[in-house]
N, C-alpha and C positions, 0 to 999 in steps of 0.2 A: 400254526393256529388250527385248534382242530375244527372240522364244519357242524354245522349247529341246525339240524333239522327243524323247521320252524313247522308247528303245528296249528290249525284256526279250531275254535272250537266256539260254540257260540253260545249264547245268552238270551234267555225269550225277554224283550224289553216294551211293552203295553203303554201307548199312549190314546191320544185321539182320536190316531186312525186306524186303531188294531191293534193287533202283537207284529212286533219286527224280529230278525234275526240279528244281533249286533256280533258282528265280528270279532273277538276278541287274540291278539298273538300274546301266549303267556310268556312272563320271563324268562330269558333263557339263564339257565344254573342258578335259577331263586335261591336266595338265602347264601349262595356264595360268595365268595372274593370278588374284588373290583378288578375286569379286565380292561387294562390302557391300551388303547391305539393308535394314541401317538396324538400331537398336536391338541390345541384347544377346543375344540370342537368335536362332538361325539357325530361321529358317520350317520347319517341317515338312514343307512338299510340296518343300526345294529338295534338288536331289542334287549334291553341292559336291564342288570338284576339293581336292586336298592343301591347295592353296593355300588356298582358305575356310575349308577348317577350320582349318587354323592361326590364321588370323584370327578367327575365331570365339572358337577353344582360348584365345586372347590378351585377349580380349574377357571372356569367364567369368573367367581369373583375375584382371583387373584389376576387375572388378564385384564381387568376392570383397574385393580391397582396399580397393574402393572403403568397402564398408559395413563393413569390419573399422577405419577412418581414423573413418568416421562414427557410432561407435557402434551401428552395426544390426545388430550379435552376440551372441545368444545363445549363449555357448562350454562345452564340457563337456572341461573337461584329459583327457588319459588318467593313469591311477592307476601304470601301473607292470607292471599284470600280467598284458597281453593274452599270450595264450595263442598259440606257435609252430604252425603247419600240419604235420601227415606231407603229405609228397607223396612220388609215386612216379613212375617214369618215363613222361615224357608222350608220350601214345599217337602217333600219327601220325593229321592228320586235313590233307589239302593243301587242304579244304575253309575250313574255320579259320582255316587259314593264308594264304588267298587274302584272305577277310577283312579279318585284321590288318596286309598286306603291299600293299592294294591296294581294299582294301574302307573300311569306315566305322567301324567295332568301335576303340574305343581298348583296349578291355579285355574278354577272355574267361574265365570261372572257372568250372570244373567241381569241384565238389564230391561226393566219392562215400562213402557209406561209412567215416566218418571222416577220409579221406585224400584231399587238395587233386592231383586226376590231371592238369587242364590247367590253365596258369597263364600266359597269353597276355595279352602285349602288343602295340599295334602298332608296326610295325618301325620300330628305329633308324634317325634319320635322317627320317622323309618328313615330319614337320611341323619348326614351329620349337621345340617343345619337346618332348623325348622324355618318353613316358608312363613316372614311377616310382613307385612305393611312397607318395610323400608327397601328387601331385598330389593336389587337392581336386575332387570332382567335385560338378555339382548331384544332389540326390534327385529334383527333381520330381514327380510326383505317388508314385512310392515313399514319400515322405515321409509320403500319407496314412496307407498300411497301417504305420510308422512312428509313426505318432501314435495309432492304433488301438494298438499293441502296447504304448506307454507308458500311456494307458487301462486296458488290460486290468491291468497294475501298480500305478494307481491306486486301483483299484475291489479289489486286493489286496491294499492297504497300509488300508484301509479309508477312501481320501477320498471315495472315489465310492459309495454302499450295491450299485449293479447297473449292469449294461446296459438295464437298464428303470425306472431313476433318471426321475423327470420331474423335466425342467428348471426349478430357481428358483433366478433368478440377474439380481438386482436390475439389473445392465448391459443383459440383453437383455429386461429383463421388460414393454417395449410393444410385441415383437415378437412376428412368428409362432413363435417357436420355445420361447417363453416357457411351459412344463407339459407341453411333448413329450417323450415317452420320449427318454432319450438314445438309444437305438436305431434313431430314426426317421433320426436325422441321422449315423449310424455306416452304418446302409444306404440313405443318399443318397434316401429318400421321407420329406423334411420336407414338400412339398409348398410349397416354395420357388424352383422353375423361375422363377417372374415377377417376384422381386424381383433377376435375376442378366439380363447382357447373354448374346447367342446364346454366348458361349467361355469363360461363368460365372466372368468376372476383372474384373469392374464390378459394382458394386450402383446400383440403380434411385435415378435424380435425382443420381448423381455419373457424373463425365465422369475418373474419376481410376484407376489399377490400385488393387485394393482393400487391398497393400501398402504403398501411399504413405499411405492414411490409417489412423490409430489404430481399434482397433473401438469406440469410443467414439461416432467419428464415423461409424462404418458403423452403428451402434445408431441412432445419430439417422436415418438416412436412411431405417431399416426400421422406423421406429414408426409402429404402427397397420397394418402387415401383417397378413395371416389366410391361414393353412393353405390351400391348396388342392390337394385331390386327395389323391393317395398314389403317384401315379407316381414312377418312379427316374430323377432327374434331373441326372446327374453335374454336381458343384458346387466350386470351388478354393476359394469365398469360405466354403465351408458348412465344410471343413477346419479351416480357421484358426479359425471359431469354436471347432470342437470344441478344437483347441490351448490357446485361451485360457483355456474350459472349467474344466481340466484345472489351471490356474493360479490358479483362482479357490478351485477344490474343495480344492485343494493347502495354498492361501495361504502361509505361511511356509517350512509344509515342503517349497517347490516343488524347489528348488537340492538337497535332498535327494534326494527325487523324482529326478529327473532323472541324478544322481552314480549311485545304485541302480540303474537302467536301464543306464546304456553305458558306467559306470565296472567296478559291479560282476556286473552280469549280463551284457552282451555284452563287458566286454573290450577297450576299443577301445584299438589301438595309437598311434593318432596324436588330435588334438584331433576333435571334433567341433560344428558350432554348425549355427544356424537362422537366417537372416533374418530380422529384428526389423522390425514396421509401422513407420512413422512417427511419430510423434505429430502430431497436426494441432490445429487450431481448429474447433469443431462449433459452428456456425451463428456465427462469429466471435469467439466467445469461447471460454475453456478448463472444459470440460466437469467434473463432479465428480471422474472419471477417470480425467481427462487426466494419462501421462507413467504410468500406475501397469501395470505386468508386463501384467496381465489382457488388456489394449489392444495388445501389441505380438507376443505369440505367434504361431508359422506353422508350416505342415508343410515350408517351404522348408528344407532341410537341406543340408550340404555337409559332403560324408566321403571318405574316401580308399575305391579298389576296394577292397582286403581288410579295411577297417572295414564297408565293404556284407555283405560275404560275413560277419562274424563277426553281424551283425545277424540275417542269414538263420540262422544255425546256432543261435542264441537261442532265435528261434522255432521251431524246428522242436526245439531239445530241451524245449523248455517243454509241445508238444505231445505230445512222448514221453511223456516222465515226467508227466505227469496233475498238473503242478502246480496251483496256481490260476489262475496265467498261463497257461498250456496247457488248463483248463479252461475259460478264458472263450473263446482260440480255437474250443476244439469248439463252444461255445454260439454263436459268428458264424456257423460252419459251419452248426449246425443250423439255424439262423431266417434265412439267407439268403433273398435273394427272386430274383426270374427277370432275369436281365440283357439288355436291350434290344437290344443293341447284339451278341448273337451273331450271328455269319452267318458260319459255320465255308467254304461252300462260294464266298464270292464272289473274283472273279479277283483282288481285290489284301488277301483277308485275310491271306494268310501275315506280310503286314508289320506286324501286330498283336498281339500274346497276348490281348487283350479280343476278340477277334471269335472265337475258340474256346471260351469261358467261358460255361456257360447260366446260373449266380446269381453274385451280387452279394454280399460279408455283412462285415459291418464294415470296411471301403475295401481287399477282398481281392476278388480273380479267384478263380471255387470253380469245381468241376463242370464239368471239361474235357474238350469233344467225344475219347470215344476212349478216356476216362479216369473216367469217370464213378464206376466202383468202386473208386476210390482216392481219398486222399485228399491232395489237390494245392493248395497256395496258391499266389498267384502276383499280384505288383505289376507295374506300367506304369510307365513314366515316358516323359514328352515326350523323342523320338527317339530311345528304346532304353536307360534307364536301369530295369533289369529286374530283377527279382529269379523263380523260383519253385523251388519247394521241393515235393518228393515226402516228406509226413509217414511214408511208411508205409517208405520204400526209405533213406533217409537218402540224397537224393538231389537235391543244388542247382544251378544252371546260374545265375550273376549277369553281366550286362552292362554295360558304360558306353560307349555311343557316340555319334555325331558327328550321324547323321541315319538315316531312318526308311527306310532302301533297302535293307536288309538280309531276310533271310529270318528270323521271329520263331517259325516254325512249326519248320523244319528245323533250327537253331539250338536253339531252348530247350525248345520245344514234344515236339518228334522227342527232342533226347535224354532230355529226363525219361523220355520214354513206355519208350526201350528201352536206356537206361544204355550208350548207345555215342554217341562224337562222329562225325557223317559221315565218310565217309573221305576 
């Protein structure tokens, strides 16, 4: 494969508080052929012409059917009564619109103030399938702060007693996570680094994504682990358990659970599900189990754009209104811990929201360089599946896109800060 010199080239982009420099990486081989690299998922470091993404784009909704043919759906119907947007006339931003017309962005939503101001697609025509209303997008790790926010409803329906619940939970009870505050593992310091590979999508002594196997069989692999540390070790596999968690604590009333959440607190217009483990064989034979809900839960989700954004508006009214579900957010808020991975100043954080974030608190982005005296949450997802939400301004910016070349600072970051899209 040949190397692919990536050039920055930038963009004068004028808002409220002056002209900025918006980083732009152009497509590499614009206008060419679609380069595959294997597997469902487009690489993170690659910058893809139309064409790959299309193939990409084609790729996600066939893996979607794939697992919808093979039973690895967790599904939540919509009820009937998702709730209509005001929108108003969309501002003029040629910034945006570069973007959606030539950029990466399948999807941009600015949320203000009760009324839906930008409501951006990318443009007709440039892949093979034009982005609408029903497309299914992945969550990615969004899905965490997602599975965090059904938690927080748990622990409000009274399956859960706290967010300082210590774990006992016969499935995972010879591992390390077996008496740990559920909080240790909501803020990613189980002290579990060493049982996960360097990209925390393998567990120690399997050679398998830790969605092919049942957690039955990822239990078996962690028996006889021990805590180590308290560092913050961002974790995909530490997710899913919390997912499962949450199924265990639930039991019967889980399907209830779940209806409660996106039926009838978020609203959801179109279906929603989650990627389901596998069930496997644990050490060659079928574990006690095997095949049972507990074992197959993920933070993997797939929603339509405006099912994300009604997600986003949930949380951020739950945190208004002081509910008990808004109250356990402020309690993540509060007992966050310092997030590792800030470095507001280096030359390619703008392509991130986590690199402007100084805490971590319940699989939320807190305490944003700039922003420190407000109260800001904000989800990541693998190549710009973004959520963040200004609690105090009623103020949301969601994304869905293609690859990680986009500007995350001046895009999501910038408009929170000053409630205007670049121009």
């Amino acid at each position: 494969m040949k190397k692919v010199l990536i050039v920055l080239t930038a963009s004068a982009v004028c808002g409220l508080v002056g002209c900025q420099s918006v980083p732009t990486i152009p497509q590499s081989n614009a206008g060419g052929q679609a380069a595959d690299y294997g597997g469902w998922e487009l690489p993170e470091h690659i910058v893809p012409n139309d064409a790959t993404i299309s193939l990409y784009q084609e790729k996600r909704l066939q893996l979607i059917s794939i697992r919808r043919r093979w039973g690895r759906l967790y599904k939540i119907p919509p009820k009937g009564n998702a709730e209509s947007f005001t929108t108003t006339t969309t501002p003029l931003s040629a910034a945006v619109e570069r973007e959606l017309s030539s950029g990466y962005l399948f999807s941009y939503l600015f949320y203000d103030n009760g009324e839906l101001k930008y409501n951006g697609k990318a443009s007709a025509g440039r892949f093979s399938r034009d982005i609408d209303d029903e497309m299914l997008f992945y969550s990615h790790s969004t899905g965490k702060s997602i599975t965090s926010y059904i938690i927080g409803h748990a622990i409000c329906d009274g399956y859960i007693s706290s967010a300082d619940e210590p774990l006992d939970w016969p499935l995972m009870s010879k591992t390390l996570y077996q008496g740990q505050p559920l909080r240790n593992l909501l803020n990613m310091n189980a002290g579990d680094g060493h049982t996960v590979n360097e990209r925390a999508n393998r567990v120690i002594g399997t050679n398998t994504h830790h969605r092919d196997l049942g957690l039955d069989t990822i239990a078996a692999a962690l028996e006889g682990t021990q805590k180590r540390g308290e560092a913050v070790r961002y974790n995909n596999v530490l997710t899913d358990i919390l997912a499962n968690y949450v199924v265990y604590k639930a039991g019967s009333n889980y399907d209830n659970l779940m209806r409660e959440v996106f039926q009838n607190k978020v609203k959801i217009k179109y279906e929603v599900a989650y990627e389901r483990h596998a069930n496997t064989l644990t050490n060659g034979k079928q574990s006690p189990y095997f095949g049972q809900l507990q074992t197959s839960a993920s933070y993997s989700y797939y929603m339509t754009r405006l099912d994300f954004l009604r997600v986003a508006i949930a949380m951020m009214r739950d945190y208004q209104n002081k509910s008990c579900v808004g109250e356990y957010l402020r309690d993540l808020q509060k007992k966050a811990v310092a997030w590792p991975k800030y470095r507001p100043y280096e030359n390619n954080s703008w392509k991130w929201l986590h690199r402007y974030a100084k805490s971590y608190g319940g699989q939320f982005y807190l305490n944003f360089e700039g922003m420190s005296d407000r109260n800001i949450f904000a989800t990541e997802g693998y190549n710009g599946q973004n959520m963040m939400i200004d609690m105090d301004k009623s103020r949301i910016v969601v994304t869905n896109s293609a690859a990680t070349a986009w500007s995350q600072k001046i895009f999501m970051l910038d408009v929170i800060r000053n409630g205007a899209l670049p121009k």
